[in-house]
C-alpha positions in Angstrom: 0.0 0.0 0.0 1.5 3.3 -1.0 1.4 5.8 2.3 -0.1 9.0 1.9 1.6 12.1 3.0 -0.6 14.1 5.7 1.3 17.1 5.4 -0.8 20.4 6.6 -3.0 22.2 4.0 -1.8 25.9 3.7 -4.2 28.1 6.0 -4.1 31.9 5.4 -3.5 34.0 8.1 -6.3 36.4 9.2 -5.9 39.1 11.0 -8.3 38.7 14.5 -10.5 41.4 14.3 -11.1 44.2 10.8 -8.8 46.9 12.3 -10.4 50.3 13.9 -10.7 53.3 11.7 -8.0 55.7 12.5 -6.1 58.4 10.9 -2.6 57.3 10.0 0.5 59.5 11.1 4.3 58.8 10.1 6.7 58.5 13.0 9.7 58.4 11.3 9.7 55.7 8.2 7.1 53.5 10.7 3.3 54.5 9.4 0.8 54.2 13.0 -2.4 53.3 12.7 -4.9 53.8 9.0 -4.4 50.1 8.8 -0.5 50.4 9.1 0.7 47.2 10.7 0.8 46.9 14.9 4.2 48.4 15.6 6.4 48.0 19.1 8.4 50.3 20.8 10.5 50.3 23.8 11.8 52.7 26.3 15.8 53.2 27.0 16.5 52.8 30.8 19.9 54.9 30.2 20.9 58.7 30.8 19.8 60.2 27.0 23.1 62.8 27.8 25.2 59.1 27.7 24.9 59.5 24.0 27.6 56.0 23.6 25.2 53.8 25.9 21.9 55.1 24.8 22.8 54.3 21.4 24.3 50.9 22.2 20.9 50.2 23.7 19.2 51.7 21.0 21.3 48.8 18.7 20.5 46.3 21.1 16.7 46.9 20.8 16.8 47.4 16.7 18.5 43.9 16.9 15.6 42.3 18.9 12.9 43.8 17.1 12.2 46.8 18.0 10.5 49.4 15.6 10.7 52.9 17.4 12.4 54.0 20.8 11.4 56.7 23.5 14.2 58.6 25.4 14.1 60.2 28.8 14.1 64.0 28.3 14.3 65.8 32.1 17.8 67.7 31.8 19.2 70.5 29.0 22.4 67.6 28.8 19.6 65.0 27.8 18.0 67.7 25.0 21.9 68.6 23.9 22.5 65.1 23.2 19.3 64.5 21.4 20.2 65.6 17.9 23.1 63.0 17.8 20.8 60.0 18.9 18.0 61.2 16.6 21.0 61.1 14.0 22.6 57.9 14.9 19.4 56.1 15.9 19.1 53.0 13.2 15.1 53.5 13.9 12.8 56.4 14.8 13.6 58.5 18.1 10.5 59.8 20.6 11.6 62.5 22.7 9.8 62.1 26.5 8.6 65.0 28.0 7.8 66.2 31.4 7.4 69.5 33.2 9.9 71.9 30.6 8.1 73.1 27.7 11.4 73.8 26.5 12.3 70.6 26.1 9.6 69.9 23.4 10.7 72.5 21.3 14.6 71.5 21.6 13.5 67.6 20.6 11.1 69.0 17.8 14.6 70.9 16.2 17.2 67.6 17.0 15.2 65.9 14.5 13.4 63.8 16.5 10.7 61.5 14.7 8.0 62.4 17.5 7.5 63.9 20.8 5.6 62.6 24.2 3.5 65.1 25.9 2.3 64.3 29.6 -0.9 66.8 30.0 -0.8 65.9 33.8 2.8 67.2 34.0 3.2 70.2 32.0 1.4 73.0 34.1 1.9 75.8 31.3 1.9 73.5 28.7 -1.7 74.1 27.3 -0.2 78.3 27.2 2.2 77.0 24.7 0.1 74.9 22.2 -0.2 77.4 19.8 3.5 77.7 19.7 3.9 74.1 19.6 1.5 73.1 17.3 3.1 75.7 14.6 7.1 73.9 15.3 5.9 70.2 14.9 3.3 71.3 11.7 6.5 73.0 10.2 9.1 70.1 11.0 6.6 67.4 10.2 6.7 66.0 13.9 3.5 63.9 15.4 2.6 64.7 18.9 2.2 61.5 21.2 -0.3 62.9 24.3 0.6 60.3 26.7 -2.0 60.5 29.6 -0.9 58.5 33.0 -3.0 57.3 35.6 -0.1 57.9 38.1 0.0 61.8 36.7 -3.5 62.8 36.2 -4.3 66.1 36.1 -5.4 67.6 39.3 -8.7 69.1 38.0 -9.9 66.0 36.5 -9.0 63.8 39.8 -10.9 66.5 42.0 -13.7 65.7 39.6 -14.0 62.0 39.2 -11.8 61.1 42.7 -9.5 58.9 41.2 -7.8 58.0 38.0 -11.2 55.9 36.0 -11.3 55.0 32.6 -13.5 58.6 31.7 -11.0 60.1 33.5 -8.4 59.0 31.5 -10.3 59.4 28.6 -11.6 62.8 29.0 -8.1 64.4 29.7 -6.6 63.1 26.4 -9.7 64.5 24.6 -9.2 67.4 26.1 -5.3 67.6 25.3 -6.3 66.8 21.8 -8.9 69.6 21.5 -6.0 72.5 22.6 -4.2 71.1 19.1 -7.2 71.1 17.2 -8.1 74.5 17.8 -4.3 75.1 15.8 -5.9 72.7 12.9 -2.8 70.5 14.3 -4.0 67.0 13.8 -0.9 64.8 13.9 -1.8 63.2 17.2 -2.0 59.8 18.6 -2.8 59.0 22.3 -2.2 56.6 25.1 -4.6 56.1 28.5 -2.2 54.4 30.5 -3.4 52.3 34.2 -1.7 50.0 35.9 -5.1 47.8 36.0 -5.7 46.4 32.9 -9.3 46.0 33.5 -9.2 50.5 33.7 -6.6 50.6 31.2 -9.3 48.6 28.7 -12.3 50.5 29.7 -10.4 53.7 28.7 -8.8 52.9 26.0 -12.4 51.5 24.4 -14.1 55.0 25.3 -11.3 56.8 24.0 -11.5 54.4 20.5 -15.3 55.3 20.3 -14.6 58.8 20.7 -11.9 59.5 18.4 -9.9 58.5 15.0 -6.5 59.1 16.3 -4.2 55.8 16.3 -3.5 54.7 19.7 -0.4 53.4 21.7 -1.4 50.7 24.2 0.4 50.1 27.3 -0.2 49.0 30.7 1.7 51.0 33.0 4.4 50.1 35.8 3.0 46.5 34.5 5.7 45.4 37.2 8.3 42.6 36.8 8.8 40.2 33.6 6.3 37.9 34.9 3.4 39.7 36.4 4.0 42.3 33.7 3.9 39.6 30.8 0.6 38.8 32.0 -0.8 41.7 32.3 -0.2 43.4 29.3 -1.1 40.6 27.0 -4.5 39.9 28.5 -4.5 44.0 27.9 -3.3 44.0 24.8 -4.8 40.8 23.7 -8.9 42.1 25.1 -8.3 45.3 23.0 -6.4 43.9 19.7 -9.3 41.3 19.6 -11.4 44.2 19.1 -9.3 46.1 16.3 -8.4 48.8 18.6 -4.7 49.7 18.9 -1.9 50.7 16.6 1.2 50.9 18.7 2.3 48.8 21.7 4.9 49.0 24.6 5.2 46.1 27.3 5.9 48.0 30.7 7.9 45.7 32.0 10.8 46.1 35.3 13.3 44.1 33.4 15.3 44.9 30.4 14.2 46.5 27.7 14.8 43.8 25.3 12.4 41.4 27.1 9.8 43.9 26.3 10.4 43.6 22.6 10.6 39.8 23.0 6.6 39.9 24.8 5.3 42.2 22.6 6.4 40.6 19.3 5.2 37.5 21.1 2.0 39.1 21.8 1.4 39.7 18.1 2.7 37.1 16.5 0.1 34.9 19.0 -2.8 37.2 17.4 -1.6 37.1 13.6 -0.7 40.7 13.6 2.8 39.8 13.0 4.3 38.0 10.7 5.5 34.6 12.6 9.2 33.4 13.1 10.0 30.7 15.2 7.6 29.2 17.6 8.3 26.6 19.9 5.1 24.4 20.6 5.5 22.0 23.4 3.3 20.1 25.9 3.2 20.6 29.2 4.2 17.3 30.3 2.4 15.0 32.8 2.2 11.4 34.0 2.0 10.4 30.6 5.4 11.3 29.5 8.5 9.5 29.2 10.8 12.3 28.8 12.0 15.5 30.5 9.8 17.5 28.0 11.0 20.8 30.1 14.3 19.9 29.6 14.1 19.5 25.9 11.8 22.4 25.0 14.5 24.5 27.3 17.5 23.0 24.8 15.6 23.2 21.9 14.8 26.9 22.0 18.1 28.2 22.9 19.7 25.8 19.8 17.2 28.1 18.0 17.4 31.3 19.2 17.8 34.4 16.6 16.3 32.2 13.7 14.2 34.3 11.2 12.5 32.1 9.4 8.5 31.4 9.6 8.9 27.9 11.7 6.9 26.1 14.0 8.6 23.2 15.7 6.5 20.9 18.3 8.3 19.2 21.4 6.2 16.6 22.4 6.5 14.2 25.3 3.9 11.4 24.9 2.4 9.1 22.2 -1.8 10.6 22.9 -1.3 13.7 21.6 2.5 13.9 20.6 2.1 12.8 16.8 -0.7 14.5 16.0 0.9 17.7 17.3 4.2 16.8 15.6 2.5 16.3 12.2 0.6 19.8 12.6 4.3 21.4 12.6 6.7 22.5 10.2 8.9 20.0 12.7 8.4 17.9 15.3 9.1 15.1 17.5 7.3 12.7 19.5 8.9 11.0 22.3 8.7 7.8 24.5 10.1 4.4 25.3 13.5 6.0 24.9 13.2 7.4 21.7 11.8 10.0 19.0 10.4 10.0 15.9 11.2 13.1 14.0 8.4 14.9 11.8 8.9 17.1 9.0 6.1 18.4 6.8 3.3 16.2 8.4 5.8 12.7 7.9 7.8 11.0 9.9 11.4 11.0 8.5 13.9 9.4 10.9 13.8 7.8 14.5 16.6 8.5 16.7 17.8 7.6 20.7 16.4 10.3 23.3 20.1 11.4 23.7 20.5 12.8 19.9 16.7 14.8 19.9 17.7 17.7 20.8 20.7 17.6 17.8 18.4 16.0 15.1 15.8 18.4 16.0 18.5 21.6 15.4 20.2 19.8 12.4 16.5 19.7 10.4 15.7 22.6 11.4 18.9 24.4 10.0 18.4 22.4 6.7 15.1 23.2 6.6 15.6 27.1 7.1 18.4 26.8 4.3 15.7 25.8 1.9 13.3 27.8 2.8 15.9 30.9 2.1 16.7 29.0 -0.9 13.5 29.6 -1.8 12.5 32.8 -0.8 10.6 32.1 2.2 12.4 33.5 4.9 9.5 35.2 6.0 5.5 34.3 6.6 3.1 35.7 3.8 2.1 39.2 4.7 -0.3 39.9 7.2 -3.5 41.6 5.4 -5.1 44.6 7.7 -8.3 45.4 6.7 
């Protein structure tokens, strides 16, 4: 009997929800929101007047992923040093601004592709719109109005006694409206809370009320893990809905794991084009091998890979074939061995001890090929 290959039919990739309607603006070369793909951003945890380190960081994020960076702006040394990094940068520059007006008008001239406006923290901001408006119009510069729960503005907490989701709402409406009056429309907006359940509520009023692309992010998330989870059953509640453009994971590690959760985050929603992707079981009774152990090996064999691969560690002959056939690559362990899936069929069997290498050597050859062939990255993500 001749056996038939099972291989996996090709399955487009949808995007979760039809995208909200929002204006698009142009931070830098990276297009935010009017259907532009979900970008993410990190913040440097440097001095911005260390020009040498802020820019190494700024290399190290570009290498993970990242698509734009925000700098610290509190000190004249950290505007002086801004036109050099804006320079330098390999990918577009936000300037963050508190308290000094000043400040926004030296990162608007350095170059930089964008500017952060707290409305909670600049007391004689809203005196200077005019002024602002005209310098970010004439140097082609989006304003970002970043509204905090932790830095709400008085008036509006005297009025709604704490930092709620129309609270948050409300003052970036109102933010918005002081530019609008200059016919300066080159605005996006965050509403960022530490509770992701607030952080959602405002961000859907603000959606409802408003066509200006939106940066999601929950704020002092807190450490990697906590963090993690926070912001992707934020980010996940609101993308599910087609609202958000532009996403930063708040998260008290290094900035680089931020990149790594929020590409994560979309890749898991198809908003990103997918790389690698481990899928492995979470072992129990059943299983005959250290699937921890392996998954652990496996993924650091393959960090920094590129290509569109999904490649199944599983520890158990219930569900371990089928889930091995279902990826690009797979194994399937027990009784002291594996057999090794590729496409759907199983193409060698090999002692627990050489799994790990098999798994790595197949996965090299198949990347090679798929190179070879001009498929070193997943078909484009259509955003409706």
């Amino acid at each position: 009997m001749t056996a038939i290959p099972l291989g996996l039919p090709e399955v487009p990739v949808r995007p979760i929800a039809e995208r909200r309607v929002s204006r698009r603006i142009q931070v830098g070369p990276v297009a935010v929101g009017g259907g532009a793909p979900v970008s993410v951003q990190s913040m440097t945890t440097t001095r911005t007047s260390d020009i040498g380190a802020t820019l190494q960081q700024i290399a190290e994020l570009t290498a993970a992923g990242c698509q734009i960076v925000r700098v610290a702006c509190p000190t004249q040394d950290d505007a002086d040093a801004l036109p050099v990094i804006a320079r330098k940068s390999q990918i577009p520059v936000i300037a963050d601004i508190h308290f000094q007006p000043k400040y926004v008008f030296a990162a608007i001239e350095a170059g930089c592709a964008a500017v952060r406006v707290n409305p909670g923290n600049i007391k004689k901001f809203d005196d200077q719109v005019k002024e602002i408006a005209k310098a970010a119009r004439d140097h082609g510069t989006p304003i970002r109005i970043g509204v905090n729960a932790g830095s709400l503005d008085r008036r509006l907490l005297q009025k709604y006694g704490r930092a709620t989701p129309e609270a948050l709402a409300e003052s970036a409406l109102w933010e918005a409206s002081l530019f609008e009056e200059h016919d300066f429309r080159d605005i996006k907006i965050s509403v960022k809370h530490n509770d992701p359940v607030v952080m959602v509520e405002a961000y859907r009023q603000l959606a409802a009320q408003c066509d200006y692309p939106l940066h999601l992010g929950v704020t002092e998330a807190g450490p990697a893990f906590q963090g993690t989870i926070k912001s992707a059953v934020a980010f996940g509640a609101l993308l599910s809905q087609g609202i958000g453009d532009t996403i930063r994971v708040s998260l008290s590690a290094p900035p680089v794991e931020e990149i790594k959760v929020g590409i994560q985050i979309l890749q898991s929603l198809g908003l990103r084009e997918r790389r690698l992707e481990i899928v492995s079981c979470p072992s129990c009774g059943r299983a005959q091998v250290d699937v921890y152990k392996l998954a652990e090996e496996v993924t650091a064999g393959l960090e920094g890979m590129e290509v569109p691969l999904r490649v199944a560690v599983m520890g158990c002959v219930v569900n371990g074939p089928g889930e091995a056939r279902e990826a690009d690559l797979g194994v399937a362990s027990g009784n002291g061995k594996g057999q090794i899936f590729v496409k759907g069929e199983v193409v060698k069997t090999v002692p627990e001890s050489k799994i790990v290498e098999t798994l790595i050597e197949e996965a090299m050859r198949i990347a090679e090929q798929m190179e070879k062939d001009g498929a070193s990255g997943a078909p484009a993500v259509t955003v409706s």
